[in-house]
N, C-alpha and C positions, 0 to 999 in steps of 0.2 A: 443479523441483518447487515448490508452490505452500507455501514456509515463509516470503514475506516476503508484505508488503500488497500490490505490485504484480502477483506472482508469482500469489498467489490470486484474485484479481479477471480476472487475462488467461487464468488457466486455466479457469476457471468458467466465463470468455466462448469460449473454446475449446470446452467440452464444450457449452455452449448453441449454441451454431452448428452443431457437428458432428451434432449428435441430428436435425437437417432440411435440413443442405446438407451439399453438396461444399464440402470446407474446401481450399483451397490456402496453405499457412503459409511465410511468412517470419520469421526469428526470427535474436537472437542466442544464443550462449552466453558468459557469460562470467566463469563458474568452472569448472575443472574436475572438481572434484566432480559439476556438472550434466549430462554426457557419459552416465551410465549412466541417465539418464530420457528420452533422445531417442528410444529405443523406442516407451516409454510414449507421447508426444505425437503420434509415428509411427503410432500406431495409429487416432489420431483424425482422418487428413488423407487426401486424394487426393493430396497431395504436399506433398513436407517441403523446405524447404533452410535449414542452418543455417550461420550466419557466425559464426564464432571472433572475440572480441574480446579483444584484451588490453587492462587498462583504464588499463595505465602508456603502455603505448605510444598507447594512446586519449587520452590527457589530454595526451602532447607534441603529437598531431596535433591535439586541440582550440584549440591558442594559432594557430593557422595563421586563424582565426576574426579576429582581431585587426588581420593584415592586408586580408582582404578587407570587411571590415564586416559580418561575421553571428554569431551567435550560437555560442560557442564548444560549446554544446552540437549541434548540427548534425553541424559537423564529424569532433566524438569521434566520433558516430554511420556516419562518411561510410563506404561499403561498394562497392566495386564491383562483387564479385557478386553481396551481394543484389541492386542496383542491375540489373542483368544477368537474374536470375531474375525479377523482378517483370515486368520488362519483355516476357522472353519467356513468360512467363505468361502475361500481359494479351494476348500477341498469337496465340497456340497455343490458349489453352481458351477458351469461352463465357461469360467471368466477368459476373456482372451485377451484382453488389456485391462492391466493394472497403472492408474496414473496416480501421481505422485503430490502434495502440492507445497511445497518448501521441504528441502533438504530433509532436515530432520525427522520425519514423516516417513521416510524412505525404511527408518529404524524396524519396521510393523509389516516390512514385507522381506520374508528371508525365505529360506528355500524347506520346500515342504516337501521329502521325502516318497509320500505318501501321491503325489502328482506325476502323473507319467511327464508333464511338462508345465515348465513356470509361464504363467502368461510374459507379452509384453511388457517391461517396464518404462514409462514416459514420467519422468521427471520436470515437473514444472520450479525448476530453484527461483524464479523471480529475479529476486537480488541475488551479489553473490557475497552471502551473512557472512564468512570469514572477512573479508575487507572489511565491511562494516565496524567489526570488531576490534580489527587492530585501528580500523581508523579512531574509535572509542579512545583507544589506550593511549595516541597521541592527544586525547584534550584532556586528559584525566593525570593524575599524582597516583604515585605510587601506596597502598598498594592494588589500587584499582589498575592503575597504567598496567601492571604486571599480569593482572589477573585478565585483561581485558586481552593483552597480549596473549598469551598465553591460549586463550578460549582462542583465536585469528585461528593461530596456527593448528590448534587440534580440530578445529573443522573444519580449516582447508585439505585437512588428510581427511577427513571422512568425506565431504564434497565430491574429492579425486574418489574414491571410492563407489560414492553413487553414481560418478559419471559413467562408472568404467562397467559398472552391472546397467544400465539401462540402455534403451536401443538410441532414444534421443532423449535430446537435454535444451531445455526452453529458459528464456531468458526473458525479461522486459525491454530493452534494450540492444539493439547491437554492440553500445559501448561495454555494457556490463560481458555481452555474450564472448566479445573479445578479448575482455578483461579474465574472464576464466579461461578460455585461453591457452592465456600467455602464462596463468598462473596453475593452469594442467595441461600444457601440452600435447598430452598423450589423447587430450580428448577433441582436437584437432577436426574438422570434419562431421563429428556428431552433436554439435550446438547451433540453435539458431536462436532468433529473438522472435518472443509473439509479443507486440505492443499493449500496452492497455489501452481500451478505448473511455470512452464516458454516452452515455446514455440522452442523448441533443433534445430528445423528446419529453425528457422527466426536467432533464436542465434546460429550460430554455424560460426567457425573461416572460410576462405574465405584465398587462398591462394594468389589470386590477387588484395584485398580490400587493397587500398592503406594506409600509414600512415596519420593522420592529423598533425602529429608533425613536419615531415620534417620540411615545409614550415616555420615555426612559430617559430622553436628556430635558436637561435644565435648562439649555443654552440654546437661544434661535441660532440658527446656522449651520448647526453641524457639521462638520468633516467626518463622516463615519469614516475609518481605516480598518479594512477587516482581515484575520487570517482565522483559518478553519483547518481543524484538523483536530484526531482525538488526543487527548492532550497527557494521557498517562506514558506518552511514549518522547524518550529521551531528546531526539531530534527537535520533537516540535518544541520541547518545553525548552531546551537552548534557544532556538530561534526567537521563539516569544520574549524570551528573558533578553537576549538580547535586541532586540529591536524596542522595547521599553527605557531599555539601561543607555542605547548607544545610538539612536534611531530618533527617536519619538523625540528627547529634549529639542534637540536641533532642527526638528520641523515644526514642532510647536512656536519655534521664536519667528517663525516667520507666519504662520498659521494656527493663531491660537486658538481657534476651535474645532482644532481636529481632536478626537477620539478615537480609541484605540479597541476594536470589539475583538476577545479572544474565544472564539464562538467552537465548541467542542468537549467531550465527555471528559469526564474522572478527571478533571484538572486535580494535579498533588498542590500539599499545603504553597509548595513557591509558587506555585503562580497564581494560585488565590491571593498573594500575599501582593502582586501583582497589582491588584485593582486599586483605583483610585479615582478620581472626579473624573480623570482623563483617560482612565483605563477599566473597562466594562471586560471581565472575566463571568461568560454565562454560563459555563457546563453543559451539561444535555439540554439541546432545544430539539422539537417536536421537525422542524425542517430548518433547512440552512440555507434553502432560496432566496427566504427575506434577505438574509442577512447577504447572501451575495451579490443581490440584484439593485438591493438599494446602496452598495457600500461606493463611497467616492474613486475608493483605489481597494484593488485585493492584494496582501503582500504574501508572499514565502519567502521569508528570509533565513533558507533553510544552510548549514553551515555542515551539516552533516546529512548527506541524502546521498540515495542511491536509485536508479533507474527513474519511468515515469511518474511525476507526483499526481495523484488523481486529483489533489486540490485545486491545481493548474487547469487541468484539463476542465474541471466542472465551472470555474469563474469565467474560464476564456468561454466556457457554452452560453452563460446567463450574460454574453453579449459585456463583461467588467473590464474593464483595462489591469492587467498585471503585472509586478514588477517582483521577479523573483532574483533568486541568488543563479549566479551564470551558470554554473553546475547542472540546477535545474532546467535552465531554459537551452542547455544546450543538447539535453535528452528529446525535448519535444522537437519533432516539425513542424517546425513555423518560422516566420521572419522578425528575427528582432530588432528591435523598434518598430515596427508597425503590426503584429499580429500581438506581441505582449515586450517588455521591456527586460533586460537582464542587468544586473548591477554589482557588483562584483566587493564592494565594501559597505562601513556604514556610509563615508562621505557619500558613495555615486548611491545610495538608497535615497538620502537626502535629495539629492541633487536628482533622481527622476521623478520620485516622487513630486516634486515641489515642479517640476517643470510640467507634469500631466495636471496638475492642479488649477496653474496659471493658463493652462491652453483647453478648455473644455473641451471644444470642436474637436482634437486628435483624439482626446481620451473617447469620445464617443465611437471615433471612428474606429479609433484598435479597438475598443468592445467587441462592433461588428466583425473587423477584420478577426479579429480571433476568434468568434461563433462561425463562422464560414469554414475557417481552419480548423475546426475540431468536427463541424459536420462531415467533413471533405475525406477529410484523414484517420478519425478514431472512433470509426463504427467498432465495436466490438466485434461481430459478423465476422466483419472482414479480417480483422486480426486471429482472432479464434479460429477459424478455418486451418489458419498453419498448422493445427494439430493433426486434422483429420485423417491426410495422407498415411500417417503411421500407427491407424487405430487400428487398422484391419487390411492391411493391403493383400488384395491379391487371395483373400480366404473368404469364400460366398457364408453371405448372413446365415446367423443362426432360422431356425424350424419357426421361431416367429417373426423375421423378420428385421431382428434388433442384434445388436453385438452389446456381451455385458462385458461391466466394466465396474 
């Protein structure tokens, strides 16, 4: 289901695909919670195959990466039925584009002999996972920094690899689309950025959606402070941890009834460890609207991110005022300080936070101002289109009227 950044971006690209082709879908699953939505996905393809991953037993299979000299991430990925399906896919149906959707993924589409001709390939990298990783290894101690190192560089050579077999290469970002680049060169010309959008109609504020805070504090007044995001992922769990450790004190001595909600799935033991009278860690909740719509301020105080955050995108939809890390706010179109705020340590977290607190009338106003801005700018539609151009140009539709894919 589409509750994390990744999740929402490949379903979106899912649903845009399937609205004017034959979808043929490869995929993993790998929670079991995700088992009662393979219907749902089922409905949008000519054919489904899903591979079960476990991600303990995917991570001892990823060190196997170490002896061969590739990227440990590959490996985790390694599948031999998808491997199997894709294959007699490509060779059973009339595919004419093959898209891609994160790097690694690209591993499950090689060349088939038996094909008078390979379809199009379209690579959606999102991010670009090799920075990611070396940027890992700068906050880590050795011998993670090493390892972490080490993963950068061996899948910026496979990245360069995927760029150089597919016809185009998709980014979320233009910084990111730049950023690889400068760091492939050679691919110069064949990278552009599809933005992510957010969904205005699913996110938008609700004049009767109740609080979830009532029930659950002790304390009249509340300052809800909310961040969302799924929380088994490295990024957010730094951010949380530190906006509790280096954040929270020093606004609490000016506003002692604010509360901290870290609203999002598979929180690990640290940041259960997290909660406290002042800090509410929920895990999976049923929707995240309450929690957005009624929250005082929504933060990302993300220290490690890359491309668009959807979290941004969906607070600024439910009308919230936001104050993220500059990195963040400087991916998004919008105006900062009046469509959402950007802050650049803990002190200026402090210091916006506590100034949108004291000033209601702006904070309402940037709610608004940023639901405008996300209606305006981050239709999905509109972004998703960039693909289309390169699905089929110039080669008239298949005998039913659909191009598979």
């Amino acid at each position: 289901p589409p509750n994390k950044g990744d999740k929402v971006r490949s379903f979106n690209l899912l649903k845009h695909l399937a609205a004017t082709h034959q979808v043929f879908l490869g995929t993993f699953v790998d929670d079991p919670a995700d088992e009662a939505y393979i219907e749902t996905v089922r409905a949008l393809c000519t054919d489904l195959h899903v591979a079960r991953l476990n991600p303990r037993a995917a991570k001892v299979r990823s060190l196997s990466g170490l002896a061969i000299n590739q990227p440990l991430s590959l490996c985790y990925y390694r599948n031999s039925g998808l491997s199997a399906w894709v294959k007699r896919t490509l060779i059973e149906q009339e595919i004419d584009a093959t898209v891609v959707f994160s790097s690694v993924m690209a591993q499950f589409v090689s060349d088939a002999p038996e094909l008078s001709r390979m379809p199009r390939l379209l690579v959606d990298f999102v991010d670009v996972d090799s920075a990611k990783w070396t940027q890992y290894a700068g906050d880590h101690r050795w011998p993670l920094s090493w390892l972490y190192r080490r993963e950068g560089e061996r899948l910026l050579a496979y990245e360069r690899t995927v760029a150089a077999r597919s016809q185009r290469s998709f980014f979320v970002t233009a910084n990111e689309a730049a950023l690889f680049q400068r760091l492939a060169p050679e691919s110069a010309g064949l990278v552009q950025a599809i933005c992510n959008g957010v969904d205005a109609d699913f996110y938008s504020p609700d004049p009767v959606r109740p609080s979830p805070f009532v029930k659950s504090t002790k304390q009249a007044g509340q300052i809800p402070i909310v961040f969302t995001g799924a929380m088994d992922y490295w990024p957010n769990i730094d951010a949380v941890t530190w906006f509790v450790r280096e954040i929270l004190p020093a606004l609490r001595q000016a506003w002692p009834q604010i509360c901290f909600y870290i609203v999002g799935r598979s929180p690990p033991a640290s940041v259960l460890a997290l909660a406290s009278e002042t800090v509410v860690v929920t895990g999976t909740v049923p929707d995240v609207r309450p929690f957005l719509q009624h929250a005082a301020v929504v933060v990302a105080p993300l220290r490690v991110a890359r491309g668009i955050q959807n979290k941004i995108l969906e607070a600024m939809a439910m009308s919230r005022p936001v104050v993220a890390s500059q990195s963040c706010v400087e991916a998004i179109d919008a105006e900062n300080g009046v469509e959402l705020v950007s802050a650049t340590d803990a002190q200026d977290f402090v210091a916006q936070i506590d100034a949108l607190l004291k000033a209601p009338l702006r904070a309402v106003a940037m709610g608004l101002a940023g639901r405008e801005s996300v209606v305006k700018n981050y239709s999905w539609a509109a972004h998703l289109s960039g693909i289309d151009e390169y699905l089929n140009p110039k080669v008239p539709a298949n005998a039913m009227g659909q191009e598979a894919l």
